[in-house]
Each structure stands twice: as structure tokens, then as C-alpha cells.
C-alpha positions, -999 to +999 in steps of 0.1 A: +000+000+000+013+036-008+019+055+022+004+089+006+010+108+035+044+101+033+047+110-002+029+143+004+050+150+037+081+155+009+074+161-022+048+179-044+063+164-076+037+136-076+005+129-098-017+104-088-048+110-114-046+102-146-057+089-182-043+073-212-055+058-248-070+032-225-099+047-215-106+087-229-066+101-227-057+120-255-023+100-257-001+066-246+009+058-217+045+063-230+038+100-237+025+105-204+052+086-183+078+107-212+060+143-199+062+133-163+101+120-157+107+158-181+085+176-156+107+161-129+080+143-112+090+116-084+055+099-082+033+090-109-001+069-112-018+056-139-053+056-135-075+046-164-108+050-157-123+012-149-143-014-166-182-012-161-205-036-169-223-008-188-220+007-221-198+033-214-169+052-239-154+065-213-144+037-200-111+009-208-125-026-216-120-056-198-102-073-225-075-044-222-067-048-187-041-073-193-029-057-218-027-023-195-009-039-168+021-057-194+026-023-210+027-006-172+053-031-164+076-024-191+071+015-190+081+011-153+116-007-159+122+014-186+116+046-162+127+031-134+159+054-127+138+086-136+105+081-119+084+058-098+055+046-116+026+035-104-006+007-115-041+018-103-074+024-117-099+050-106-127+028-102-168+038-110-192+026-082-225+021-096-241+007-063-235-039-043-228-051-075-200-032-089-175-012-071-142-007-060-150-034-032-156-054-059-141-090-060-126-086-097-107-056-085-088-076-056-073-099-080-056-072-102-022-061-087-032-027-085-007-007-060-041+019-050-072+025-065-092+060-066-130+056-058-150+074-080-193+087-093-197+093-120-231+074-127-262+071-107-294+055-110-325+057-134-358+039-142-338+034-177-301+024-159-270+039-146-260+073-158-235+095-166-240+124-149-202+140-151-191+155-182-200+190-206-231+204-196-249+202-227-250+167-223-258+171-185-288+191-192-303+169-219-303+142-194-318+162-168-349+163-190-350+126-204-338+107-171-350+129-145-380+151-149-355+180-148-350+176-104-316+188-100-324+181-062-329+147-066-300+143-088-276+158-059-293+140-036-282+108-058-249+117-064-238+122-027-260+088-018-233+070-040-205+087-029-217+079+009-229+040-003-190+041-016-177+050+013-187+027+030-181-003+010-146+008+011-120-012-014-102+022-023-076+041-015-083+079-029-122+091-032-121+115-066-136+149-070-157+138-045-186+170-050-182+171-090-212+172-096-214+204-081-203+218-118-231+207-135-254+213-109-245+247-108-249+253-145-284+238-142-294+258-113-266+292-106-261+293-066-277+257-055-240+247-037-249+277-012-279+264-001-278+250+037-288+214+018-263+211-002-237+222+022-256+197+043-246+166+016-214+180+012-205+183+052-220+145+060-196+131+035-166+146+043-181+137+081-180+098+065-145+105+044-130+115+080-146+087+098-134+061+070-097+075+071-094+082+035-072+101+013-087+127-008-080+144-039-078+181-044-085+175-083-072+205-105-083+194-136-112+219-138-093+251-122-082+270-164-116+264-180-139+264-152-120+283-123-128+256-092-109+227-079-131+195-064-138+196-040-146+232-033-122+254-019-149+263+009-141+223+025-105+224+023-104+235+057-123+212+077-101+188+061-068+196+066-083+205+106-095+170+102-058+159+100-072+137+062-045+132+039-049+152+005-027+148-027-032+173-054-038+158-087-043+171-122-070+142-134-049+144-165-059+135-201-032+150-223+005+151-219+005+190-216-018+198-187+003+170-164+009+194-142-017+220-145-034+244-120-013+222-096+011+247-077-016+269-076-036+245-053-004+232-038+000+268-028-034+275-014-033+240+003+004+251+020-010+284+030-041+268+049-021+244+070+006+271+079-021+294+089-043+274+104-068+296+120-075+316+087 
């Protein structure tokens, strides 16, 4: 098991989030272990996103895993004096029957796994509720009468159901949907029931010991990090491990918007009763 504290404690050239041509990454593996040993990272994770047993593009297929993990082990002899390289998935949860307490994940030799929403439940199946707004918002009207509420309400009754299965390591942008929620309906994360959701899981992420993700990957286009720079602070008073990762799908943004957080991360633990 990686000792993530540890790694944060000395370094912040590290990079635990990421995605490759084997789910939706813009680019090899190669290119992205390349752009990581020249931006003099220490630390670095693959993370494709998981098989489902869903349609799903987003997704790597089952009949790639093996095929993952062989190129993984040759990328990480050949980097071996540069960087440490790291197997892992960032696994969907899509309720008992498939998670990242699932049985097939224990018998890949994954060194962490990052615990992730991105669906929830319909009358017509699981779906994806992350991604551009535009798709977001058609959704709203064809899967869910157009209730963001009960939409919110979904996505955080994953995350908790998560939780508490357990099986992972890091919990993912753990309020994302926060982004599209917002689009849908401007100022609903400042209402006392959202902040409500928000609070009771970082209550169960604190309770369950996990490390979370301060995930940059949203900060250029969209100026926020996940979660919300409002929650940082009851975490790091919580004493919760946080690694700042850039969810990266193309080579260039490896390390993007990452010292900025790293900075504003730094800056709350020095100061601490800001």
C-alpha cells in the first residue's frame, strides 16, 4: 500500500490521477510517463478509468486490462531510474454489484485504486451524470424530470454508499457534480442542503480514514478545484491526507493548475486559524 502521506510530507512532484488511450486520454501511456520524468516528477499513477458492466466510452475494456498492466510493467523498468511509476485504476461505483469493493478488483495487482461517481441510478439504468453540460442538461430532462435536487441528492448517496463499501484508497472529486449542478441551477452549492450533503460526507471521508483528492483538472476552464475550496479547511483540521492531482488526459496539462492549489493547500495548514 502507498503510504500517501508520506509522499505528500516530501514532495509535491507527484500525480496520482490520470488517463491514457486506455480509456478517454488523448495519448499513450508512453507520452505521459515521457512528460512526467521531463517535468521532474517523483510519483506518478496511472489511472484509467475502470471497466463497467455498462456501455460506457469513457471507460477501458476488460479485454484491455491485461494488456494495461504488461505495458505498465515495461514502461516502469524502462523509467525506473527517472520516476516511480505507479498501477491503479480509478474505479466507477455504480451501487453492491460493482464497485471498488468489488471481487474482480482484488485480484488485479493494483498498488491503489481512486474511488469514483460518475453514474447514478434511473428507471432506464446507470447514468453518466459527469461530463459537458450540454449533455448534462439533456439528461436532466430525459432521465429525470429535470429535479436537479434529486440528482444531488443521488450523487452524494453513492459517494456515501462508496464510502462505506470501502475497497479504495483515494475518493475522486468527491462534490463534481457540483459543476453541472450549478450550471443547471446558478447558486444551489450555497444552499444549507447542499452544504448539508457535502458536510455528512466529508463527516463519512474522516470517519473512513481516507485520502482525498484536491483535483485541478477543472481550475483553467472552469475556475474551481473539487472539491470546493470552501471544504478544504475542515479537512486539513481534520488531519485527512490530501494529494493534489491534475485528473490528467493530455500530456500538456500534467501538471496543470497544480502549484496553484499546492500553494493555497500550503498556506491553509501554515495558517491554520485563517
Amino acid at each position: 500500500m502507498i503510504d500517501f502521506a508520506e509522499i505528500t510530507s516530501h514532495t509535491h512532484l507527484y500525480n496520482f490521477h490520470s488517463h491514457t488511450q486506455f480509456c478517454d486520454g488523448r495519448a499513450t501511456m508512453e507520452e505521459f510517463a515521457a512528460a512526467a520524468a521531463a517535468e521532474g516528477f517523483t510519483h506518478y499513477g496511472f489511472s484509467p478509468h475502470s471497466p463497467v458492466p455498462i456501455e460506457s466510452p469513457c471507460n477501458m475494456s476488460m479485454d484491455d486490462v491485461d494488456i494495461y498492466i504488461k505495458e505498465y510493467n515495461r514502461l516502469k523498468e524502462h523509467y525506473r531510474h527517472r520516476v516511480n511509476l505507479y498501477l491503479a485504476m480509478e474505479i466507477d461505483y455504480l451501487g453492491p454489484g460493482w464497485g471498488p469493493a468489488s471481487d474482480y478488483f482484488k485480484t488485479l495487482p493494483l498498488d491503489y485504486r481512486i474511488g469514483s461517481v460518475h453514474f447514478i441510478p434511473s428507471a432506464e439504468g446507470m447514468i453518466d451524470v459527469d461530463g459537458r453540460f450540454e449533455s448534462f442538461k439533456a439528461k436532466m430532462q430525459r432521465y429525470f424530470s429535470n429535479d436537479i435536487r434529486a440528482v444531488v441528492e443521488s450523487f452524494y448517496s453513492q459517494t456515501n454508499k462508496m464510502i462505506d463499501a470501502g475497497g479504495f484508497d483515494i475518493i475522486g472529486h468527491f462534490d463534481k457534480i457540483g459543476h453541472n449542478a450549478s450550471h443547471f441551477s446558478p447558486g444551489i452549492e450555497d444552499t444549507a442542503w447542499y452544504r448539508q450533503l457535502v458536510n455528512d460526507t466529508i463527516d463519512n471521508i474522516i470517519a473512513h480514514n481516507i485520502t482525498v483528492e484536491i483535483n485541478t483538472k477543472a481550475r483553467a476552464d472552469h475556475n474551481r478545484f473539487f472539491p470546493n475550496e470552501a471544504y478544504w479547511k475542515r479537512l486539513a483540521d481534520a488531519g485527512v491526507t490530501i494529494v493534489v492531482n491534475s485528473d490528467v488526459h493530455f500530456p500538456n496539462l500534467i501538471n496543470a493548475s497544480r502549484s496553484e492549489a499546492l500553494s493555497l493547500l500550503d498556506n491553509l495548514k501554515n495558517n491554520p486559524a485563517q
